[in-house]
VEXDREN-2710 file (C-alpha; in Angstrom, 1 decimal):
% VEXDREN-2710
k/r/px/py/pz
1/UNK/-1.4/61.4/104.9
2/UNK/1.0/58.5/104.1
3/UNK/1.4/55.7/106.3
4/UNK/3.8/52.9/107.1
5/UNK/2.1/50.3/105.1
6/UNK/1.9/52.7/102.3
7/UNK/5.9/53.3/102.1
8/UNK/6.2/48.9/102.8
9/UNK/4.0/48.8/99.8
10/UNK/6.5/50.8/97.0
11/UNK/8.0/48.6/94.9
12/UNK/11.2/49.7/95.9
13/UNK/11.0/48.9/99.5
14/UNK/9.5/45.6/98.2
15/UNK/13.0/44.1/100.7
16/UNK/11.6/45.4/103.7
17/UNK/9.7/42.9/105.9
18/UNK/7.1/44.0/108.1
19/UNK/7.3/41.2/110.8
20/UNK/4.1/42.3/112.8
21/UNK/0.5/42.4/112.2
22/UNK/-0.3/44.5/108.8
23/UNK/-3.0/46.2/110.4
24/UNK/-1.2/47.7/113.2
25/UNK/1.4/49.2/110.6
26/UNK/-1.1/52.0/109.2
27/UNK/0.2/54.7/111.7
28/UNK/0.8/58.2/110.0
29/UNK/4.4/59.0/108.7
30/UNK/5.8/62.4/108.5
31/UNK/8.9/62.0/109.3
32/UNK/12.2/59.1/109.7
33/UNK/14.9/59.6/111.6
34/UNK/17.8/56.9/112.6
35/UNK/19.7/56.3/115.9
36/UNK/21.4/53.8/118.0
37/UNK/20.9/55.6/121.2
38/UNK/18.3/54.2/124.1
39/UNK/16.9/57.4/124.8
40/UNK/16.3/58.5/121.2
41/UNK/12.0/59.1/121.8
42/UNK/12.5/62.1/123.7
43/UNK/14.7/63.9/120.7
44/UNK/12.0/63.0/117.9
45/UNK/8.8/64.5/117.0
46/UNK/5.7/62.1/116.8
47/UNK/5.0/60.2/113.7
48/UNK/8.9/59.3/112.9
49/UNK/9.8/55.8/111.7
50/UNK/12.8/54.8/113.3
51/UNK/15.6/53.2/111.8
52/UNK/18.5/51.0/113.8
53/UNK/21.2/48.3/113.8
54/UNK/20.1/47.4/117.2
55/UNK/23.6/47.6/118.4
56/UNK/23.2/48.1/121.7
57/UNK/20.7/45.4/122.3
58/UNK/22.8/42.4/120.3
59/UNK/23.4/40.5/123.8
60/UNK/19.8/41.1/124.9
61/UNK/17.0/41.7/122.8
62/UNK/14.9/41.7/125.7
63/UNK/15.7/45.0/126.1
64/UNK/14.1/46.3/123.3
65/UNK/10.7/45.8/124.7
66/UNK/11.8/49.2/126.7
67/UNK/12.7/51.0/123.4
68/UNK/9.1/50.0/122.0
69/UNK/7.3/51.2/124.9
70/UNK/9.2/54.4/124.7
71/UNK/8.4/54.9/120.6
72/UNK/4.8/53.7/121.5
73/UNK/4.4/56.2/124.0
74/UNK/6.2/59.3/121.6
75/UNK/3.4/58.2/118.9
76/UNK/6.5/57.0/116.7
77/UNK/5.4/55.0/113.4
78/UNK/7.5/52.1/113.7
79/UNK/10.5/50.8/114.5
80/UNK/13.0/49.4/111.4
81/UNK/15.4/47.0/112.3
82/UNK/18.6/46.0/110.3
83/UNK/19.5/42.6/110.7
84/UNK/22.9/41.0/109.6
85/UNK/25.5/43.4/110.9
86/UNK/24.9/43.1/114.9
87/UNK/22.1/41.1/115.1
88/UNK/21.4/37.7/112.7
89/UNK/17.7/38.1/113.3
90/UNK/15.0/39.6/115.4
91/UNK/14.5/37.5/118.1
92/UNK/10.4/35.6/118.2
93/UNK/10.1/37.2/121.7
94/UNK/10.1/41.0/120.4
95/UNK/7.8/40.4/117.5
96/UNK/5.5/39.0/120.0
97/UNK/5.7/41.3/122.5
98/UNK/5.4/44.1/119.6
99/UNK/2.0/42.4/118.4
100/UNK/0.7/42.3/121.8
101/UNK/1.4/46.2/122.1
102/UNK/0.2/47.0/118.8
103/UNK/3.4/48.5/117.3
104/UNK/5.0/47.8/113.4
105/UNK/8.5/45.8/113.4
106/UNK/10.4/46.3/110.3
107/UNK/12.7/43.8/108.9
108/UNK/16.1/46.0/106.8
109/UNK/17.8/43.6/105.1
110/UNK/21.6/43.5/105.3
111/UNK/21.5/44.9/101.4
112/UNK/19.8/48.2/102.3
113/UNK/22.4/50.8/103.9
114/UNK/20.1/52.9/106.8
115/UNK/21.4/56.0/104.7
116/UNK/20.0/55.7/101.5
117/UNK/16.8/54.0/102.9
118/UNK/16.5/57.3/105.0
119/UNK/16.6/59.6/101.5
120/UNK/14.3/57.4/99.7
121/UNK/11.4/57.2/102.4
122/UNK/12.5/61.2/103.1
123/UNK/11.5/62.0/99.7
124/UNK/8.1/60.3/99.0
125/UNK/7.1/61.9/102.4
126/UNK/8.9/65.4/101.3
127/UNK/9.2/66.1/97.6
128/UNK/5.9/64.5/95.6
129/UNK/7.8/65.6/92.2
130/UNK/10.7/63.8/93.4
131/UNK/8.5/61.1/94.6
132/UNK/6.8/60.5/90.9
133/UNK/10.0/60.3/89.5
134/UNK/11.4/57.9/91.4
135/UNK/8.1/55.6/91.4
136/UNK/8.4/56.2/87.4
137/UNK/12.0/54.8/87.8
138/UNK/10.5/51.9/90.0
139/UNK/8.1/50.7/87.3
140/UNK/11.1/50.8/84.8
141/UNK/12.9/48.7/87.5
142/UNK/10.0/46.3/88.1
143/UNK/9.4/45.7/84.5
144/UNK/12.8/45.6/83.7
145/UNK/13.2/43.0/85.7
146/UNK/10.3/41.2/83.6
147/UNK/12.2/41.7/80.8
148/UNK/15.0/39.6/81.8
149/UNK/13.3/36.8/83.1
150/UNK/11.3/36.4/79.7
151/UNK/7.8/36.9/81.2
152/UNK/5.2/37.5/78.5
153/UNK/3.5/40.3/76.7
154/UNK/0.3/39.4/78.4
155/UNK/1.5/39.0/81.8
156/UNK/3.0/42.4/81.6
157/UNK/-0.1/44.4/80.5
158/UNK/-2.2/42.4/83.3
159/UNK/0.2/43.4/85.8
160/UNK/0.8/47.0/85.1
161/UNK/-3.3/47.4/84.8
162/UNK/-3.2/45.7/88.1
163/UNK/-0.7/48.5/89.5
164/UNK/-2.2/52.0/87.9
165/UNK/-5.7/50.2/88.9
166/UNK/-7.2/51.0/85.5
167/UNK/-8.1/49.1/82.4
168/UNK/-4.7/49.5/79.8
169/UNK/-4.8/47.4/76.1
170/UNK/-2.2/47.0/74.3
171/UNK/-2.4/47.5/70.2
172/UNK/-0.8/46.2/67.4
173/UNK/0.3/47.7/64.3
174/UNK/-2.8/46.4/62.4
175/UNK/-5.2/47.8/64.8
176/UNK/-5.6/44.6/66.8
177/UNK/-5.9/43.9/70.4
178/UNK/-2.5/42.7/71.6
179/UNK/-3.2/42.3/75.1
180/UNK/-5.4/43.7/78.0
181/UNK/-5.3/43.6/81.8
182/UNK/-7.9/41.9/83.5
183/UNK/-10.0/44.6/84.0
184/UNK/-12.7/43.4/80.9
185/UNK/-13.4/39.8/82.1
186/UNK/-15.0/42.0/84.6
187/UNK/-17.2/43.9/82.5
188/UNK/-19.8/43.0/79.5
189/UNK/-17.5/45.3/76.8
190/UNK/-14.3/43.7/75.6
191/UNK/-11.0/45.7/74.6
192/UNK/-11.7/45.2/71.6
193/UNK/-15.1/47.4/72.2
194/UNK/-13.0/50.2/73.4
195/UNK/-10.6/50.6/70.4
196/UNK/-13.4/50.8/68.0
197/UNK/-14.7/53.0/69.7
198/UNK/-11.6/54.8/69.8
199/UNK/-10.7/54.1/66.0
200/UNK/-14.4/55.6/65.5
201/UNK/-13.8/58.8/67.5
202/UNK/-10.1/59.6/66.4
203/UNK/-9.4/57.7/63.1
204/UNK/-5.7/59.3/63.2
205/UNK/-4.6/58.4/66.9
206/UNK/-2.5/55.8/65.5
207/UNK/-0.5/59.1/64.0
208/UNK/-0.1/60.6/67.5
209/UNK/2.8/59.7/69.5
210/UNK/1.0/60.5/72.9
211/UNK/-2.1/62.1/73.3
212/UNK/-5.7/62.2/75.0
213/UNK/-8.8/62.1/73.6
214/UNK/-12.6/62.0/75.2
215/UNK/-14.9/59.2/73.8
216/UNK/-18.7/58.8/74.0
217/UNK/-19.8/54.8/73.8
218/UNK/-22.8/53.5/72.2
219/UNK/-24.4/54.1/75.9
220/UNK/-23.8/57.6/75.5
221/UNK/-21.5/57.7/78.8
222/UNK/-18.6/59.7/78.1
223/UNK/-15.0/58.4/79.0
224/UNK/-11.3/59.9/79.1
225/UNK/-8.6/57.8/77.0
226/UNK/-4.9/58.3/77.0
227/UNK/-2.6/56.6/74.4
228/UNK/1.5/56.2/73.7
229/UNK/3.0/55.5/70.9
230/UNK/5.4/51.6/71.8
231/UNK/7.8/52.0/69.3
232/UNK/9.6/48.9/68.1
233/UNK/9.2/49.5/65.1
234/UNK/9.3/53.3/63.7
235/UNK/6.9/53.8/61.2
236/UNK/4.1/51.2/62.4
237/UNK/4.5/51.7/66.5
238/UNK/2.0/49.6/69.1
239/UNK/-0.1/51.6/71.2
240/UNK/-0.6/51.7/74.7
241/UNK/-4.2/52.5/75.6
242/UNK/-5.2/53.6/79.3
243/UNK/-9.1/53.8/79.9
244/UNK/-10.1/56.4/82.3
245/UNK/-6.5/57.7/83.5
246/UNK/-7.8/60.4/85.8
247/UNK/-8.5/57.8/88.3
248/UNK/-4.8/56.6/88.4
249/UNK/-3.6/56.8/92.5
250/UNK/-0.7/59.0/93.1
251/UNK/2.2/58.6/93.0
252/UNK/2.0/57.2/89.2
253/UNK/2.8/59.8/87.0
254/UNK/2.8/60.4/83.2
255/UNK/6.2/60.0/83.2
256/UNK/5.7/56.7/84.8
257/UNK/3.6/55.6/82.2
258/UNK/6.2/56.6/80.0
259/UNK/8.8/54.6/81.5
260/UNK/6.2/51.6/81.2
261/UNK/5.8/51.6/77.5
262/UNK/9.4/52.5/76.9
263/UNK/10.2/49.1/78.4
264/UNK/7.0/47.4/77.0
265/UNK/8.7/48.7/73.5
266/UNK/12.2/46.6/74.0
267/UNK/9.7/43.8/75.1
268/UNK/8.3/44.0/72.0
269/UNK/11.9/44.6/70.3
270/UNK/13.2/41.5/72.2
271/UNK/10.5/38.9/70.9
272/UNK/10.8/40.8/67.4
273/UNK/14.7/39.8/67.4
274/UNK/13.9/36.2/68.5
275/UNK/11.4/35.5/65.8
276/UNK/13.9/36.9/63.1
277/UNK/16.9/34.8/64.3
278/UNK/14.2/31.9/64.1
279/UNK/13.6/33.2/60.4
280/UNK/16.8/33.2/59.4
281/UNK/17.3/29.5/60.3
282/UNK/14.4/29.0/57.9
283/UNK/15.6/31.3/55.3
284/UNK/18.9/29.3/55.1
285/UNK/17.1/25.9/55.1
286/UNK/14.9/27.2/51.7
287/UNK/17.9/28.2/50.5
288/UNK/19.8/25.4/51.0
289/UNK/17.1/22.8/50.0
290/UNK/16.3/25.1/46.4
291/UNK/20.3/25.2/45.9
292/UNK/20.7/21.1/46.3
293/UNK/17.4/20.4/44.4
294/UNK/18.3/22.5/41.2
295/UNK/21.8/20.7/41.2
296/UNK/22.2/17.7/39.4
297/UNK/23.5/14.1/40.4
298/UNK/22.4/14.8/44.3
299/UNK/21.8/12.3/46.6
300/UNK/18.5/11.9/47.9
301/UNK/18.0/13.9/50.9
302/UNK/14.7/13.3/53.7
303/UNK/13.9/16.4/53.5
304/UNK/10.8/15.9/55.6
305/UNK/13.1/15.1/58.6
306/UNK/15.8/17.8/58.1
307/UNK/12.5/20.6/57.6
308/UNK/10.0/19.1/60.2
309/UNK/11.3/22.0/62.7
310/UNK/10.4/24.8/60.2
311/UNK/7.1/23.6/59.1
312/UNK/7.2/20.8/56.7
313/UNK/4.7/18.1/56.4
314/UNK/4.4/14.8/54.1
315/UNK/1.7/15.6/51.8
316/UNK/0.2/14.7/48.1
317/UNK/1.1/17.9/47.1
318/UNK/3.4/21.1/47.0
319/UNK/2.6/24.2/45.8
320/UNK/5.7/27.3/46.7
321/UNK/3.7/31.1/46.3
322/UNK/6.0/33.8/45.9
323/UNK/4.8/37.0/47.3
324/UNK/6.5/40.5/48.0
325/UNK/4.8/44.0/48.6
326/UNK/4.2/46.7/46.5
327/UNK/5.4/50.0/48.0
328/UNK/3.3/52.9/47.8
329/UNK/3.9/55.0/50.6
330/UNK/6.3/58.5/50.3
331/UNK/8.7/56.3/52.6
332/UNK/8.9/53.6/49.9
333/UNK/12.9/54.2/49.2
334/UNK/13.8/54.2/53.3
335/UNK/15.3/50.9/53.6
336/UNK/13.8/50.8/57.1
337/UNK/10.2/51.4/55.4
338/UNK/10.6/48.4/53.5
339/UNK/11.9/46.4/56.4
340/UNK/9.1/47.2/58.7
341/UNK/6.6/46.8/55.6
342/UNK/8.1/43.4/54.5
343/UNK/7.9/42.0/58.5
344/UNK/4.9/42.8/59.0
345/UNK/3.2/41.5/55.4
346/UNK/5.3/38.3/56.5
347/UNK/3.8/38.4/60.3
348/UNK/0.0/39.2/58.7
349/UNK/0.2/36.3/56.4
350/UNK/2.3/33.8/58.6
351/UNK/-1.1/34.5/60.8
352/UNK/-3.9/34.9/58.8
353/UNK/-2.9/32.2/56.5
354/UNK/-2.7/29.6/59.2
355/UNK/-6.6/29.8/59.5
356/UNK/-6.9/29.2/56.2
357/UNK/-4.6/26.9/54.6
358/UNK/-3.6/23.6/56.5
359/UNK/-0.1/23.2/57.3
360/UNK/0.9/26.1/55.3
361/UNK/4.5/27.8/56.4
362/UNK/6.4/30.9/55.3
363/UNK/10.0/31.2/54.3
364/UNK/11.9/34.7/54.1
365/UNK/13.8/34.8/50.3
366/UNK/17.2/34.9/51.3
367/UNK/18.6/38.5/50.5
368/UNK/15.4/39.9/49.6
369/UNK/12.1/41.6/51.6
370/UNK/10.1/38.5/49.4
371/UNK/9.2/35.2/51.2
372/UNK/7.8/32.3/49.6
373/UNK/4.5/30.5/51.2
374/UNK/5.0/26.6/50.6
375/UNK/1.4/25.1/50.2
376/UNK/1.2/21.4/51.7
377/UNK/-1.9/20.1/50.6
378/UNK/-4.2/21.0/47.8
379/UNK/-6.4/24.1/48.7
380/UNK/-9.3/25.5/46.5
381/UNK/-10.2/28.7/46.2
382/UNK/-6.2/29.3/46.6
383/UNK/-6.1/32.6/44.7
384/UNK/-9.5/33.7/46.5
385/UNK/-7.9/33.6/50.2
386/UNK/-4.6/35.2/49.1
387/UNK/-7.1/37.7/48.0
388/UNK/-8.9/38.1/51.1
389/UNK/-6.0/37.9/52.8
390/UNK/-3.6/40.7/51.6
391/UNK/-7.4/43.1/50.9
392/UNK/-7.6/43.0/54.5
393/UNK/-4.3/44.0/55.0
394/UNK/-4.7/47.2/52.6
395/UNK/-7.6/48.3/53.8
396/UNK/-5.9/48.4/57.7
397/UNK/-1.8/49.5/56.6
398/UNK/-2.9/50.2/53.0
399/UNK/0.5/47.6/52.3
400/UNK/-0.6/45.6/49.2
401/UNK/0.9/42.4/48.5
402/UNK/1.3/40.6/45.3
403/UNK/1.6/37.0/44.6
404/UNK/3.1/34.5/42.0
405/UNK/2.1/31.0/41.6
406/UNK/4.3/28.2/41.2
407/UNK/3.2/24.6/39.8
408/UNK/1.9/21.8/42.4
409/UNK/4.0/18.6/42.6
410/UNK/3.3/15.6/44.5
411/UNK/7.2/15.2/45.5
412/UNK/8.8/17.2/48.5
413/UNK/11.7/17.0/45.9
414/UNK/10.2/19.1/43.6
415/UNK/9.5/22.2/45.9
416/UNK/12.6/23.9/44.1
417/UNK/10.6/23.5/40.7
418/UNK/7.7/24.9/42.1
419/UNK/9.3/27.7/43.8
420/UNK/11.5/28.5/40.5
421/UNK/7.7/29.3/38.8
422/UNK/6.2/30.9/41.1
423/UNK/9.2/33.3/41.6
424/UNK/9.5/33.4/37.7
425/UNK/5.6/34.2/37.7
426/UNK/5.9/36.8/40.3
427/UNK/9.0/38.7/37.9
428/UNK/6.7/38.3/34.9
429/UNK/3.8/39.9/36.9
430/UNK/6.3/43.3/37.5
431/UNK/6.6/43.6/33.4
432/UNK/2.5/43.7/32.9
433/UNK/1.4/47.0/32.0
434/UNK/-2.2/46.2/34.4
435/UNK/-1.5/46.5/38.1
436/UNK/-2.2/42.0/39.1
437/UNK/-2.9/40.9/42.6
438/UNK/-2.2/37.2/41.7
439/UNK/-0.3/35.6/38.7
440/UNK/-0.3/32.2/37.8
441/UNK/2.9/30.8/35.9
442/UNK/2.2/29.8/32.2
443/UNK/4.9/26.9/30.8
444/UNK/6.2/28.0/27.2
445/UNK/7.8/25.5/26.4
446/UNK/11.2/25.8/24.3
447/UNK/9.6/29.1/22.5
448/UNK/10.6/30.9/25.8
449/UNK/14.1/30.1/24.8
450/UNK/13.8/32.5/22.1
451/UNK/11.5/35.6/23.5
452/UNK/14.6/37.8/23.5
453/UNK/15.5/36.9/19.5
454/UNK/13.8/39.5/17.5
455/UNK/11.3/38.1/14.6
456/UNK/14.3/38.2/12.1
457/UNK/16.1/36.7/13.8
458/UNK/14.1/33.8/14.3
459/UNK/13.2/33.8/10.8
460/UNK/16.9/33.2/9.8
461/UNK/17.5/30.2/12.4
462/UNK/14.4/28.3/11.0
463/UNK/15.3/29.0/7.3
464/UNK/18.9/28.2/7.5
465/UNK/17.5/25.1/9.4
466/UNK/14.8/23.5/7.7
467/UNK/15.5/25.2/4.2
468/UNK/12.3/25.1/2.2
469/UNK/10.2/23.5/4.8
470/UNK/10.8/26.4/7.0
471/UNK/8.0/28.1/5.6
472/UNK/6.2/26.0/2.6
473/UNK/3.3/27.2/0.6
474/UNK/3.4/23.8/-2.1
475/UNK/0.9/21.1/-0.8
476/UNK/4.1/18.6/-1.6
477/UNK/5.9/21.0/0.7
478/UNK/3.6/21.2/3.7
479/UNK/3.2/17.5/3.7
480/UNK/6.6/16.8/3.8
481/UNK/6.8/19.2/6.7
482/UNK/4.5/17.7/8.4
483/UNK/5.9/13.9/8.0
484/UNK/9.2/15.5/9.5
485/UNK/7.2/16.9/12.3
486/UNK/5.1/13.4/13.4
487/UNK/8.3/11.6/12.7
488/UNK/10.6/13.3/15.2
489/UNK/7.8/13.4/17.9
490/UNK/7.8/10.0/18.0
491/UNK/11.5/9.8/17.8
492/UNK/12.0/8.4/14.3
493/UNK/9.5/5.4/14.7
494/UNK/8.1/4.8/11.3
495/UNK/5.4/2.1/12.2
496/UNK/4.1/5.0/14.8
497/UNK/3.8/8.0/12.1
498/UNK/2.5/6.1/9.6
499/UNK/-0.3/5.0/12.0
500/UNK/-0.7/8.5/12.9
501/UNK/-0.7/10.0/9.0
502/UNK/-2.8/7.2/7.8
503/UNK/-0.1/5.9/5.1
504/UNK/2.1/3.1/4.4
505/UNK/5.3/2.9/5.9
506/UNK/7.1/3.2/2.9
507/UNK/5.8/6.4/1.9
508/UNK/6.9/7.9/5.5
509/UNK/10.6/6.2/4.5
510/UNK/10.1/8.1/1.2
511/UNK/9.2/11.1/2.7
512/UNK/12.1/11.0/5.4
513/UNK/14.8/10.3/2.7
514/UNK/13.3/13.5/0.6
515/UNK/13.9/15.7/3.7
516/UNK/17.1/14.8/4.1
517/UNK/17.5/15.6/0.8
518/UNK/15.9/19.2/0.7
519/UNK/18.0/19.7/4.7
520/UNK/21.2/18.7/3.7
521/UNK/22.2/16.9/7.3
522/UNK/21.1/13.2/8.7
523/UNK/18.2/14.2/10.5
524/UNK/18.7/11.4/12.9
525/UNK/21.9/13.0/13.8
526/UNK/21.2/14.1/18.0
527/UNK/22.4/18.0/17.2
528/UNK/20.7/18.0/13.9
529/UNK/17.4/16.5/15.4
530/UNK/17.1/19.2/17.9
531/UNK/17.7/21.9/15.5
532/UNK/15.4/20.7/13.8
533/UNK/12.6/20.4/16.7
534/UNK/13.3/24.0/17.5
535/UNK/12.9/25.3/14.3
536/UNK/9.8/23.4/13.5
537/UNK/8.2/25.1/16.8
538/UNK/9.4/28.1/16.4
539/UNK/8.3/28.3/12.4
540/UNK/4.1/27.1/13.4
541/UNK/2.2/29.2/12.4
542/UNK/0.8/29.5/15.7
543/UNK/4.4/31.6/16.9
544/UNK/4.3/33.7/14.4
END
């Protein structure tokens, strides 16, 4: 049996008004019919809802009172009244005289032509597949609606539990409760008790695009659970998780909970889009700061003030990580893979860091899936919560993450530097023949200059540049190597090496003229004197 308060409470007739008492609207419906004529209750059967512009009565609604005796009498369900085409409104006088009888007035907006209002109600009260379908196409309507006016994730779960009447969660990619109706501040087990449970009783579900399954709890009371695959993102999709859909009310359907989570899924697409706009203002603003840092002869730049909207603090020290992941899965060459894989390593860490790290932010790499975490204060234990941090996340996506660290730096000017190592650390880390979670950059110092040169070729630079000093094995040799050595590290002060060598100063001037002797160039010359510094690091015994 459907009544007239059930058909008033379809989303679709949500622009009807019933301008009577609600409880005298729960008269059966089997039938609608509409008419203009006075007489119309002895050509309709009993239970009809009748639908009229109130033509006729548009100089006196007083004479409608004899129309609603006549329905009341026939059994009719109601009477529905368009307003705006011959009438501007029903008048107080009929609404009162209709609660005093006991009979259902229905306000039809202008909007709503009788005809297609006649098909609609016709068909819940006629065709039940035709019914589900359009309820289906009502929800998409409803929350499509949502959609446009912005309203959140959670609102949107609590309502649509709140219209199939069952619990429904929401789940993320990483196995997380996204959102749940309100069903489980009811109830001593949170969502987050049902997905284990879940997880526990079908490890795979998250490999199922829609499905079933039966779950026994840790009471032992056994419990139906339907799940659909929300599919922002392709290869890691959300879930939609209804708990005990066998008591869902008719008319919902399965295709109506299809239609739910295919607009839940451009929800979820929506905010995803926002966020990456958002990161893309950040990604410049790294950029931009790295590019004017590196160059030389800048003006000074308050970059605290130009980066407070993307995270930036004033702090004792800066520390950039550089971190990409490592793709293992079959899909690794699918550019759309690695998209979905780089987002959500940034989203994981962007959150999990945050509880962590104090006033820690993430920056995408321009061009790249990498981003770079800027560290704003010192942190122990660094490399043991980047650890903990990207474990967690292999053991729930099996995505592993890698990390290089830069230098710390107690300017804001200096975060290029700093990000330079780290990314320099994180390169150096793909060349190691041992699979590292975390590498630290090492400073070589002007050696690193030369790590392409093969050994004979080194050989030739420091021989051709210091001569016999390159490599001595005469004591008179090696001390006058050494002399050179002290003497050019403290930039050709003689009081300052002969402190340091424990001789007199004119045995370091002796010493100094006998090198130039056995070099053949003014070692004081700028170009010679660098030469000469290279040569003497790169021919140490230590480098060879």
């Amino acid at each position: 049996m459907r009544t007239l308060i059930d058909l008033l409470e379809l989303p679709r007739f949500s622009d009807l008004l019933l301008m009577t008492d609600p409880n005298y609207a729960k008269l059966q419906v089997d039938s609608i019919e509409i008419s203009e004529t006075p007489d119309i209750s002895f050509y309709i059967p009993e239970n009809t809802f009748l639908l009229t512009t109130a033509m006729i009565y548009q100089a006196d609604q007083s004479k409608i009172f004899g129309l609603i005796d006549s329905l009341q009498e026939k059994k009719a369900a109601g009477l529905g009244i368009k307003i705006g085409r011959y009438i501007d409104k029903i008048d107080e006088q009929v609404i009162e005289y209709a609660n005093k009888v006991k009979f259902p007035i229905v306000q039809i907006p202008l909007s709503i032509p009788l005809g297609s209002l006649l098909h609609q109600m016709l068909n819940f009260l006629w065709d039940k597949k035709t019914e589900q379908l359009n309820y289906a196409l009502d929800i998409q309507q409803r929350f499509s609606h949502m959609l446009v006016n912005d309203v959140s994730i959670a609102r949107f779960i609590s309502d649509f539990g709140r219209l199939i009447k069952t619990p429904v969660i929401l789940v993320d990619p990483y196995g997380h409760v996204y959102a749940a109706s309100k069903h489980f501040s009811k109830t001593s087990k949170p969502a987050e008790y049902y997905i284990d449970q879940l997880t526990l009783s079908d490890p795979d579900f998250v490999a199922q695009k829609n499905d079933s399954t039966l779950i026994t709890d840790l009471d032992n009371k056994t419990f139906l659970v339907s799940y659909f695959s929300v599919e922002p993102n392709h290869y890691f999709p959300h879930y939609l998780v209804i708990l005990n859909p066998e008591k869902i009310p008719y008319p919902v359907s399965n295709f109506a909970l299809e239609q739910a989570a295919l607009v839940l899924s451009f929800m979820l697409y929506k905010n995803q889009k926002v966020q990456e706009s958002f990161d893309v203002l950040k990604t410049d603003f790294l950029s931009r700061m790295i590019e004017i840092q590196q160059a030389p002869n800048q003006a000074p730049r308050d970059w605290l003030d130009l980066g407070t909207t993307y995270g930036l603090v004033k702090a004792r020290h800066y520390r950039v990580v550089y971190a990409a992941c490592k793709m293992k899965s079959k899909h690794h060459s699918k550019i759309k893979y690695q998209e979905e894989v780089s987002q959500l390593s940034f989203n994981w860490l962007s959150d999990k860091l945050a509880h962590h790290i104090k006033d820690v932010t993430l920056f995408k790499v321009k061009d790249t899936e990498h981003f770079a975490i800027l560290i704003q204060h010192k942190q122990e234990r660094l490399e043991d919560i980047l650890a903990m941090v990207a474990d967690d996340l292999s053991d729930r996506l099996d995505i592993r993450i890698q990390f290089g660290l830069g230098n710390i730096y107690d300017s804001i000017d200096d975060i290029a530097k700093s990000f330079i190592e780290a990314k320099t650390a994180f390169e150096e880390m793909q060349q190691l023949s041992t699979s590292s979670l975390i590498y630290q950059y090492q400073s070589k110092g002007m050696r690193s200059l030369f790590e392409k040169m093969g050994p004979s070729d080194i050989t030739y630079f420091c021989e051709i540049t210091l001569k016999d000093l390159a490599y001595p094995k005469e004591e008179a040799l090696i001390e006058l190597r050494k002399t050179l050595k002290y003497y050019l590290d403290f930039h050709c002060e003689i009081a300052r090496t002969a402190k340091a060598l424990f001789v007199h100063r004119n045995t370091i001037k002796y010493r100094i003229e006998q090198c130039n002797k056995l070099i053949g160039k003014n070692i004081h010359d700028s170009g010679v004197s660098l030469d000469l510094r290279l040569a003497l690091e790169l021919s140490e015994e230590d480098n060879l």
